[in-house]
BAFI-3210 file (N, C-alpha, C; in Angstrom, 3 decimals, decimal comma, padded with zeros to 6 digits):
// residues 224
n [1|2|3|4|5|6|7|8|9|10|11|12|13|14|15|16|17|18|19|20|21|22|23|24|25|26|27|28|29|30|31|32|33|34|35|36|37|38|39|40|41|42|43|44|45|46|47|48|49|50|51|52|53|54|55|56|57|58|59|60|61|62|63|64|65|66|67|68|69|70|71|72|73|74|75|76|77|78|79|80|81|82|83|84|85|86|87|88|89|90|91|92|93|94|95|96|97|98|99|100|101|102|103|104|105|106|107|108|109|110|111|112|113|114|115|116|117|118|119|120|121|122|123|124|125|126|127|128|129|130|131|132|133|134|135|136|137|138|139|140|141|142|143|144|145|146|147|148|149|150|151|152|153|154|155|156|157|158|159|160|161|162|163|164|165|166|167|168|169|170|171|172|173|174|175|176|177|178|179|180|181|182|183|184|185|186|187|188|189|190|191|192|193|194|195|196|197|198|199|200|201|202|203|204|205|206|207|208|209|210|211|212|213|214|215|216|217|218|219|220|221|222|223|224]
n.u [-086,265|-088,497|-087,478|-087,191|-090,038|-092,938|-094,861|-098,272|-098,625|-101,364|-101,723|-104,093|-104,892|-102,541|-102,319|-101,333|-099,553|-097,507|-095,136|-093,263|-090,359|-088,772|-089,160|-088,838|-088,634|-089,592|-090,713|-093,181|-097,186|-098,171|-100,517|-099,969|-101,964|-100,294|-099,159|-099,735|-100,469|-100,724|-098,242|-095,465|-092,846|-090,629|-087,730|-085,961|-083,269|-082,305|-079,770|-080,226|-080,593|-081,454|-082,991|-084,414|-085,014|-085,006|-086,373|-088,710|-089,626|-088,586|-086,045|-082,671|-079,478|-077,385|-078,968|-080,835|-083,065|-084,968|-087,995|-090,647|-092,412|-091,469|-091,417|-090,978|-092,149|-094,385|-097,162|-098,659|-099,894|-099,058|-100,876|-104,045|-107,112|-106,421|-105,410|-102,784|-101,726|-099,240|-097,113|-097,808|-096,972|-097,387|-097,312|-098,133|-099,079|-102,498|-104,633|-103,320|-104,098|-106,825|-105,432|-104,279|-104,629|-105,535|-104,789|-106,529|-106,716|-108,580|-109,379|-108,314|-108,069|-107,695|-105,408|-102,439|-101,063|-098,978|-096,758|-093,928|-094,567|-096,511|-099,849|-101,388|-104,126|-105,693|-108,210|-108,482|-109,218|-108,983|-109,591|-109,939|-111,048|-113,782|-114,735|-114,359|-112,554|-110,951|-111,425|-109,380|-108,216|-105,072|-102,898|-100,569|-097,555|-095,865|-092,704|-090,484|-087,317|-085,025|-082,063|-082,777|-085,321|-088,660|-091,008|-094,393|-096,591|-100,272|-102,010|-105,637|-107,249|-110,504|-112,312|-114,513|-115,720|-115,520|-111,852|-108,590|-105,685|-102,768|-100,247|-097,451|-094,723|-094,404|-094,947|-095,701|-094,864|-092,918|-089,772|-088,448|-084,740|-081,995|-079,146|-076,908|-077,335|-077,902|-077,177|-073,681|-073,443|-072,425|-073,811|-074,805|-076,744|-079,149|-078,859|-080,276|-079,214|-078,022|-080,798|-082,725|-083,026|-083,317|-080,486|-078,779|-076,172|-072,915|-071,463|-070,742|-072,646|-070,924|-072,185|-073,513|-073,344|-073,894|-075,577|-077,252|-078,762|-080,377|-082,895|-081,981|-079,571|-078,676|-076,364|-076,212|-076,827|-077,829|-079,933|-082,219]
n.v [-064,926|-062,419|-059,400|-056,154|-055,921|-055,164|-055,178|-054,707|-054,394|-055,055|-053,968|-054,186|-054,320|-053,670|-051,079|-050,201|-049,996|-051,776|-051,574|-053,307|-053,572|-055,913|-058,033|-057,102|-054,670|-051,535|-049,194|-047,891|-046,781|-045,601|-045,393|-044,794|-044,471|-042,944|-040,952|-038,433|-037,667|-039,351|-041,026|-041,717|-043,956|-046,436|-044,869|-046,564|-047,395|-048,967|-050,575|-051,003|-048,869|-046,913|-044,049|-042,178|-040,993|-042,648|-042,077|-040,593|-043,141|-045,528|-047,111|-045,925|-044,957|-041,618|-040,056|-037,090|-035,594|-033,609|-031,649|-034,125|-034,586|-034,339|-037,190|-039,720|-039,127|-036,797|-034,715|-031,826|-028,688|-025,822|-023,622|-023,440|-022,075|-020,825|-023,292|-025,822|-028,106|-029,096|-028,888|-030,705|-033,330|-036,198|-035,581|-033,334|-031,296|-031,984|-029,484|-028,044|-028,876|-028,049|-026,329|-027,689|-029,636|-032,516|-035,139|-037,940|-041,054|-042,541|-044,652|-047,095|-046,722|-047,803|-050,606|-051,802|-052,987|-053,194|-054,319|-052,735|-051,333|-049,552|-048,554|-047,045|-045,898|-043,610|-042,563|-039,276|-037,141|-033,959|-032,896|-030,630|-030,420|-030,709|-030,099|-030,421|-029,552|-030,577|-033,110|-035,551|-036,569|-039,233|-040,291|-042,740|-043,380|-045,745|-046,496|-049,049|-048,908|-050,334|-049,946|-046,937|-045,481|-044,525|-042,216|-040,781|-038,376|-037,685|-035,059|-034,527|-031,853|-030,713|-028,863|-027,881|-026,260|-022,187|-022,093|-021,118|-021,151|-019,894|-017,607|-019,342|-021,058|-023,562|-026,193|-027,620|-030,593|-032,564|-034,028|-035,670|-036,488|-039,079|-038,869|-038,656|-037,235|-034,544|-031,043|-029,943|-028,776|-026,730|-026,275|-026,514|-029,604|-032,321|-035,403|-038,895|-041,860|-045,054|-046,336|-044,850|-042,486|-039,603|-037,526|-034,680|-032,845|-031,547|-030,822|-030,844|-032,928|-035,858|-037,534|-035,719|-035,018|-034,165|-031,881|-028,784|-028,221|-026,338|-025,816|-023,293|-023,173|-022,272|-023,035|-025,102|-023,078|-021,120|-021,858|-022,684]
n.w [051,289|049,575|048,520|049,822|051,035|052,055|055,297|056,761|060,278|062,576|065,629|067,846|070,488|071,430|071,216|068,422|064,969|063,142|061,132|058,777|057,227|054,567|056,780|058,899|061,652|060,669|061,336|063,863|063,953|066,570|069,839|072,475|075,456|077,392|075,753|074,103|071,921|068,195|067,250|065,651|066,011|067,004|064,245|061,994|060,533|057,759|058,122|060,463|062,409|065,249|064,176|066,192|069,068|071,873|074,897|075,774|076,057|076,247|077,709|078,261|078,303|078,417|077,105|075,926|078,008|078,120|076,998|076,892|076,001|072,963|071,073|068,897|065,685|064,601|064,071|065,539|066,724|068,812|069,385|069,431|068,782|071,308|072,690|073,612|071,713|071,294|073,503|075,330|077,681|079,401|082,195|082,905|085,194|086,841|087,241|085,687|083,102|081,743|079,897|077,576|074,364|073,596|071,139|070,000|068,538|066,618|064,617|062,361|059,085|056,954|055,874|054,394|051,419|048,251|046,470|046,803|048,691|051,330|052,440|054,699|056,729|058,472|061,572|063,633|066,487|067,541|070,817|073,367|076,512|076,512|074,451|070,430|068,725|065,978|063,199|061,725|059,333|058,136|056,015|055,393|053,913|053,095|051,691|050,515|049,240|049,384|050,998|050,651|052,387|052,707|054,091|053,615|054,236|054,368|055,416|056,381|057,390|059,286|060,438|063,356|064,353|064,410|063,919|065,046|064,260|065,688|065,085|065,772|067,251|067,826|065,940|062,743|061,730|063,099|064,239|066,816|067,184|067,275|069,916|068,550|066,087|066,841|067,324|067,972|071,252|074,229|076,388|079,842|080,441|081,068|080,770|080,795|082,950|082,744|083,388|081,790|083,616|084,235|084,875|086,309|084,613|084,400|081,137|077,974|075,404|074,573|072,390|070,720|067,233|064,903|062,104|060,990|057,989|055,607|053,584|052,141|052,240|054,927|057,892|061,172|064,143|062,775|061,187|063,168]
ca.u [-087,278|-088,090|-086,672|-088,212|-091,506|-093,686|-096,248|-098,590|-099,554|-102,600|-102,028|-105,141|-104,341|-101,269|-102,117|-100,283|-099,510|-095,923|-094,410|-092,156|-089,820|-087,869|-089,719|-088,121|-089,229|-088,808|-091,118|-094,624|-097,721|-098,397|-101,314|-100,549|-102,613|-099,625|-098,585|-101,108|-100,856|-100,368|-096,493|-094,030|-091,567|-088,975|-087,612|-085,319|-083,108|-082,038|-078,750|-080,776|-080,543|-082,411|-082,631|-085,491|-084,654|-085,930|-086,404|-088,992|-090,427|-087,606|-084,712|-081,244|-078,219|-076,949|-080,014|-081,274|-084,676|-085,939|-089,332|-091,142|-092,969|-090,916|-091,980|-090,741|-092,097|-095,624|-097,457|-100,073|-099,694|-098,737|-102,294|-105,326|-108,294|-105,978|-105,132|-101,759|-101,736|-097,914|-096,072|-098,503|-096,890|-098,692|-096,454|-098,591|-100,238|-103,791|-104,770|-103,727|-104,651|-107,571|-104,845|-103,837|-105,422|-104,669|-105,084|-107,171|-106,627|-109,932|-109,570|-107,529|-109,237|-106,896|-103,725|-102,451|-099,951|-098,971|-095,517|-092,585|-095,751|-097,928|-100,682|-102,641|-105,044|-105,849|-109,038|-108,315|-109,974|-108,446|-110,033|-109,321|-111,716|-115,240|-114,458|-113,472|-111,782|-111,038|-111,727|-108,205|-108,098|-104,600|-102,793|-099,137|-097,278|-094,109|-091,596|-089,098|-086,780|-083,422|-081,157|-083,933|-086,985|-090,123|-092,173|-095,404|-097,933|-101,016|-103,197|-106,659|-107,994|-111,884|-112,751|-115,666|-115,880|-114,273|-110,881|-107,979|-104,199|-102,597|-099,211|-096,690|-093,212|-094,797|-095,745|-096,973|-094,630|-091,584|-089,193|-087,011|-083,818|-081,324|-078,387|-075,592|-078,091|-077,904|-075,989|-073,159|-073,380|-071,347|-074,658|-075,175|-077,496|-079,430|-078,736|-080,691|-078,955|-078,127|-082,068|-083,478|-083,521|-082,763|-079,602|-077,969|-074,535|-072,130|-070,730|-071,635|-073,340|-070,467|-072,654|-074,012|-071,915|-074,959|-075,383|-077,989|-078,815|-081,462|-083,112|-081,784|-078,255|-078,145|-076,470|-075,955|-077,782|-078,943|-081,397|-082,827]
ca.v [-063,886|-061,855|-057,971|-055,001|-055,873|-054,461|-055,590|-053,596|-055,723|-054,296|-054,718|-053,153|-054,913|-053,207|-049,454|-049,669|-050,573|-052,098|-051,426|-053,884|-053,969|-057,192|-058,837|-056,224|-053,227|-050,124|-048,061|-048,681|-046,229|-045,768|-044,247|-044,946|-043,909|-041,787|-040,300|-037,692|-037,507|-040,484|-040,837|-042,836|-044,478|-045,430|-044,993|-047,700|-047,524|-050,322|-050,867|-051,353|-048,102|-046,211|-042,481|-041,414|-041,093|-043,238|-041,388|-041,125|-044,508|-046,802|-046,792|-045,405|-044,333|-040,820|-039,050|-035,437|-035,854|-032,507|-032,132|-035,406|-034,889|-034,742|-038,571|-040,141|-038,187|-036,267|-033,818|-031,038|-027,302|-025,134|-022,921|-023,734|-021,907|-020,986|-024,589|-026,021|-028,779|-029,382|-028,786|-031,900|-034,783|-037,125|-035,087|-031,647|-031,173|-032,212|-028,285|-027,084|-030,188|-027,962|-025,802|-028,264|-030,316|-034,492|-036,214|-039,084|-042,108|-043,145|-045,733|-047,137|-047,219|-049,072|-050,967|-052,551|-053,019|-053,818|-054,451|-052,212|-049,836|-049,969|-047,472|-046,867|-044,890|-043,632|-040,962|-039,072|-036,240|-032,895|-032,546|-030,086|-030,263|-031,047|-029,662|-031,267|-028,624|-030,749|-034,156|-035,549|-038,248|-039,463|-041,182|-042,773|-044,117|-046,304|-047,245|-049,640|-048,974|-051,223|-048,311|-045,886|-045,701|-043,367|-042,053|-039,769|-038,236|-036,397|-035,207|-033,450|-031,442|-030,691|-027,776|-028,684|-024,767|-021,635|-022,498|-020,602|-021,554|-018,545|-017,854|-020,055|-021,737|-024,481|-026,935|-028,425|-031,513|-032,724|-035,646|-036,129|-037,328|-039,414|-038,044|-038,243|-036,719|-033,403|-030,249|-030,293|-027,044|-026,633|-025,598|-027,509|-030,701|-032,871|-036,648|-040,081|-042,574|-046,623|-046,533|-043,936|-042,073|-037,990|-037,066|-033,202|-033,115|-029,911|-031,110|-031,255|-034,227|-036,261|-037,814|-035,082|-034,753|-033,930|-030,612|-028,849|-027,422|-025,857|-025,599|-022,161|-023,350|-022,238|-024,190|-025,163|-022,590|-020,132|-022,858|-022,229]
ca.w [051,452|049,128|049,118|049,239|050,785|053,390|056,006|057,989|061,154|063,236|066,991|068,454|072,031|072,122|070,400|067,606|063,855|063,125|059,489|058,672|055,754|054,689|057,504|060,162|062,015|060,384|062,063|064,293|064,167|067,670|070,050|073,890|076,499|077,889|074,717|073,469|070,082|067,705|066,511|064,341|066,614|066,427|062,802|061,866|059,399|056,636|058,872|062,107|063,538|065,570|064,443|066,574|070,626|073,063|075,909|077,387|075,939|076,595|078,938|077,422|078,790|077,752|075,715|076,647|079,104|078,093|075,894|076,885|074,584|071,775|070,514|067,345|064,134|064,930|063,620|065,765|066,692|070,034|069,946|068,578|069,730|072,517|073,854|073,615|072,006|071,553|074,884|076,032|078,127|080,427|083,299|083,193|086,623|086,884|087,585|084,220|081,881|081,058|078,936|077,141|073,848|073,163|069,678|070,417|067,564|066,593|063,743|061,045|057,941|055,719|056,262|053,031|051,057|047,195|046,109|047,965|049,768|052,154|052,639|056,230|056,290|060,270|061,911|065,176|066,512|068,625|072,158|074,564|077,790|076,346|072,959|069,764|067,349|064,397|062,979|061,741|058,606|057,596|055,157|055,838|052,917|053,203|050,179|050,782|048,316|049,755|051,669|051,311|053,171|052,544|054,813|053,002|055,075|054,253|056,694|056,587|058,868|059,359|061,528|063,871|064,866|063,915|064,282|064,681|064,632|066,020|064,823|067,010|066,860|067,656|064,875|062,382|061,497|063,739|064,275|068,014|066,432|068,705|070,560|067,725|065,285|067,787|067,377|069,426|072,172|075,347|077,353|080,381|079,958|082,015|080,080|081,139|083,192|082,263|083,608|081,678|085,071|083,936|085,639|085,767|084,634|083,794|080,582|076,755|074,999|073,256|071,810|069,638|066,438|063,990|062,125|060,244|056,720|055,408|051,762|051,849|052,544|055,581|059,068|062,653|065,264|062,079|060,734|064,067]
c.u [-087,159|-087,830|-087,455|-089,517|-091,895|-095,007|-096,362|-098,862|-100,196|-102,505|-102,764|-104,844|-102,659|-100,779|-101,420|-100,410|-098,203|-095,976|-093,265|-091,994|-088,603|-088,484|-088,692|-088,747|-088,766|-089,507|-092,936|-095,528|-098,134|-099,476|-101,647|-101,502|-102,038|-098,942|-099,390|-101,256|-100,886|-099,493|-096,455|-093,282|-091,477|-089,107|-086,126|-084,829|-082,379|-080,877|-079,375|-080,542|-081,112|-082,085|-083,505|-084,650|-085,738|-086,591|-088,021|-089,835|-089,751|-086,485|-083,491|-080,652|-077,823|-077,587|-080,386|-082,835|-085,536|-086,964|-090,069|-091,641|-092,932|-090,668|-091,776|-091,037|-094,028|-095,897|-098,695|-099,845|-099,928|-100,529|-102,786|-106,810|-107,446|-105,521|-103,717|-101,660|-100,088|-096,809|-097,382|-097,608|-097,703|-097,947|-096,974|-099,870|-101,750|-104,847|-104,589|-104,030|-105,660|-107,177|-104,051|-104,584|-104,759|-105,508|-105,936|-106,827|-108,260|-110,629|-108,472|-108,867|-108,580|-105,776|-103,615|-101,490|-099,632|-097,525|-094,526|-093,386|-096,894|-098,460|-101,362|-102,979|-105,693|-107,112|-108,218|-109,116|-108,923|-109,051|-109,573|-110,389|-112,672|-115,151|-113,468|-113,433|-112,182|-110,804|-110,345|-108,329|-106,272|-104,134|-101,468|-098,996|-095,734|-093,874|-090,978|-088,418|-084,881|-082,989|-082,091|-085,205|-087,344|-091,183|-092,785|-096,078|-098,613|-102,450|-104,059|-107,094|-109,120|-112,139|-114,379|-116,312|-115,348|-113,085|-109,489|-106,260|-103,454|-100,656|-098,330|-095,192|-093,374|-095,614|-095,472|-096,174|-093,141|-090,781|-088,253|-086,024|-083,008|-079,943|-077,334|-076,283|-078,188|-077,108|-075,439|-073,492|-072,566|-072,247|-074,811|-076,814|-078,182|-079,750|-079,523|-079,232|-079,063|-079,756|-083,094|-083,692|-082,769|-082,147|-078,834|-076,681|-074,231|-071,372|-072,139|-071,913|-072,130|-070,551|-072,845|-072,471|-072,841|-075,050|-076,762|-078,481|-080,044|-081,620|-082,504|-080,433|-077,157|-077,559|-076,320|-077,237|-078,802|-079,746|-082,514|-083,518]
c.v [-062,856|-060,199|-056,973|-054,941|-055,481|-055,171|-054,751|-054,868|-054,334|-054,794|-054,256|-053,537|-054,073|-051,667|-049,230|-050,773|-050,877|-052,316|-052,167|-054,211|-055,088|-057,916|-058,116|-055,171|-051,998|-049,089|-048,177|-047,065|-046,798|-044,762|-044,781|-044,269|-043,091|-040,894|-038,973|-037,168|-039,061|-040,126|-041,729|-043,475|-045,815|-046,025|-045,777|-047,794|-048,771|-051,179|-051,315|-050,181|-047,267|-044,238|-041,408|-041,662|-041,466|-042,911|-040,726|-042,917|-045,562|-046,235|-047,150|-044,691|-042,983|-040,187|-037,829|-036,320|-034,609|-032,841|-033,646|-035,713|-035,139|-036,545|-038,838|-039,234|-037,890|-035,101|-033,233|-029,389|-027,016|-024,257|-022,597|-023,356|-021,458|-021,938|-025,177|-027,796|-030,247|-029,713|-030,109|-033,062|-035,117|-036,557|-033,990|-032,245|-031,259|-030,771|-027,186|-028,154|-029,417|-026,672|-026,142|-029,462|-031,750|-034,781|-037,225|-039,965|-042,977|-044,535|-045,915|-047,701|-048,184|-049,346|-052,047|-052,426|-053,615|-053,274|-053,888|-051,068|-050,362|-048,710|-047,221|-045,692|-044,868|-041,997|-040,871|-037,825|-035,464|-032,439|-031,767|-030,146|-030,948|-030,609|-030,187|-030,513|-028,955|-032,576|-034,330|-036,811|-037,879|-040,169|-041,289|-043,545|-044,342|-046,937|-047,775|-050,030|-049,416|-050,238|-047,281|-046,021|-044,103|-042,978|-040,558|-039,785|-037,410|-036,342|-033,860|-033,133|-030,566|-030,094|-028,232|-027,567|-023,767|-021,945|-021,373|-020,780|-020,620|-019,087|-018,470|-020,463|-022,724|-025,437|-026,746|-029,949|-031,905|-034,068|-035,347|-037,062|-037,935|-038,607|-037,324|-037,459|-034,972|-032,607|-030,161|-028,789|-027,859|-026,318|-027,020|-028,485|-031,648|-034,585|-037,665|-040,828|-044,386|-047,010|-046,500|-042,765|-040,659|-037,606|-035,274|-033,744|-031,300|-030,593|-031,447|-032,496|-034,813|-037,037|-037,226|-034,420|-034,429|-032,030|-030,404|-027,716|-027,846|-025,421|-024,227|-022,308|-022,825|-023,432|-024,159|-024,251|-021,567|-020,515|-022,538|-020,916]
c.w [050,319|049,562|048,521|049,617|052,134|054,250|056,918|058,971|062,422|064,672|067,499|069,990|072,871|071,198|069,553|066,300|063,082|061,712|059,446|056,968|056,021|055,865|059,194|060,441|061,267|060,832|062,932|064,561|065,582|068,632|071,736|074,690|077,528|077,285|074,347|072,431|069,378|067,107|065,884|065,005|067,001|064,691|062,694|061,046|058,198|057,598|060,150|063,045|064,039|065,058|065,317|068,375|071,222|074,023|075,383|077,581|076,541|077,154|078,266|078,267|077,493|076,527|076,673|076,824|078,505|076,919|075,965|076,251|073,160|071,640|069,168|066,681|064,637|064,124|064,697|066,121|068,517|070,399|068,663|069,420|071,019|073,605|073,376|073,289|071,645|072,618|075,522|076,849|078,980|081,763|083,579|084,402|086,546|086,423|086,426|082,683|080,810|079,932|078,013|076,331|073,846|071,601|069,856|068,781|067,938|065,688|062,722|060,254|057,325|056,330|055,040|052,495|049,792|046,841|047,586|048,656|050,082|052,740|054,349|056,629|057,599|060,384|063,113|065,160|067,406|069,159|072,926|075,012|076,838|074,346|072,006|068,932|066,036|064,449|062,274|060,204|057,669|057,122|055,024|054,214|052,982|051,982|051,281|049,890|048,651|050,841|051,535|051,324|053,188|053,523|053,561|054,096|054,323|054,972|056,343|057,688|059,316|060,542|062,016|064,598|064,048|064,404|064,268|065,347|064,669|065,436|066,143|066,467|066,959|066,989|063,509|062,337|062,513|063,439|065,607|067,316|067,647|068,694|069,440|066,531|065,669|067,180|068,589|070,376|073,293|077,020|078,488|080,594|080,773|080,719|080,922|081,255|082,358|082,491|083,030|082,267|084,403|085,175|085,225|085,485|084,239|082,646|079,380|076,398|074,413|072,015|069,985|068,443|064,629|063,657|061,298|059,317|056,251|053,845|051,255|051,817|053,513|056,844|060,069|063,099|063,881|061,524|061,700|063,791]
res [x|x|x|x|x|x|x|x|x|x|x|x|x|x|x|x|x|x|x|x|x|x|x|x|x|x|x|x|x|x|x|x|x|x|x|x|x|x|x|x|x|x|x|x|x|x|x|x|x|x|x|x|x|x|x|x|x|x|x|x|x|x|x|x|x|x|x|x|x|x|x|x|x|x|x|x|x|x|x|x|x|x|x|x|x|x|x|x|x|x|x|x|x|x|x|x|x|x|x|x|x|x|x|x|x|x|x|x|x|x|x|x|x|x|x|x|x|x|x|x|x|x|x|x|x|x|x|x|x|x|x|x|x|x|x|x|x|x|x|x|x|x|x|x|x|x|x|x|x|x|x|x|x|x|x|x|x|x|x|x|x|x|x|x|x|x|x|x|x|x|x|x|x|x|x|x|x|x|x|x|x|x|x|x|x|x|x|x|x|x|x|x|x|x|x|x|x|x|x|x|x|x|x|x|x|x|x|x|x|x|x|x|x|x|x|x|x|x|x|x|x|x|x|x]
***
């Protein structure tokens, strides 16, 4: 086989667009019907390993339950127009749904690929209740350059009103990393069971053994 090469494959039957390098997963555009944005997950790295957390997609022993929403690698914002469309999972009570926006995935334009990159090129739109904010077109771009892998994004975004993205903490680009990727703390934790099944415990992650630095050179909690 040769090395270094990429395929997009288009599963429309099963919401999603699987990136494979070397003829392996390294990462699948995805747009369930209980998700409400469209993500990245999982991210896969050259070694075979997952750095994105499973939870709440797939059933893992010993990951943090909190943020359901936190989903592979996403990008959308906390308040827009006043609607929320970050803190989203498919778990918010019927009763306040209508404070809360979803992504919808509306098309891939391109999926393609020449040499060690492959381009795909995706619309979506941002709905809250009856109202559609902003029209969404982006554009993913994977290298597979041996041991390192590329993700590019660039995403437009086409106001369909006045719009206004109020200052927040929430947003614009993320990634849920998995457990050992974590900073460690001592705070008590509520971890997934051999099930998946979110259990309380009194005790830190020992998992988490991850730290983090910042272009400024700062780390740990003051990145925060």
């Amino acid at each position: 086989m040769k090395k270094n090469t990429v395929e997009l494959v288009n599963k429309e039957n099963e919401r999603k667009v699987d990136v494979l390098f070397d003829g392996r997963l390294f990462t699948s555009y995805i747009y369930p019907q209980n998700v409400m944005k469209p993500v990245l997950w999982p991210i896969i790295t050259s070694a075979g390993t997952e750095i994105t957390r499973k939870y709440p997609l797939k059933k893992a022993g010993g990951e943090r339950s909190d943020h359901p929403h936190h989903i592979g690698v996403w990008l959308n914002f906390g308040d827009v127009n006043g609607f929320d469309y970050w803190n989203h999972p498919e778990a918010i009570p019927a009763e306040k749904k209508d404070q809360y926006g979803t992504i919808f995935h509306r098309e891939v334009v391109k999926a393609e690929t020449k040499k060690n990159v492959g381009t795909l090129a995706v619309k979506a739109e941002w709905i809250a209740g009856a109202v559609k904010h902003l029209d969404e077109e982006t554009t993913f771009t994977f290298s597979n350059n041996g041991n390192i892998r590329i993700i590019d994004r660039v995403t437009k975004l086409t106001a369909k009103e006045d719009i206004l993205f109020k200052d927040n903490k929430e947003g614009m680009f993320a990634i849920r990393v998995t457990s050992e990727l974590e900073l460690p703390s001592d705070k008590e934790i509520t971890l997934t069971d051999s099930h998946g099944v979110p259990t309380k415990v009194k005790a830190k992650n020992t998992k988490a053994i991850g730290d983090y630095l910042s272009s400024e050179g700062l780390t740990g909690e003051d990145v925060w």
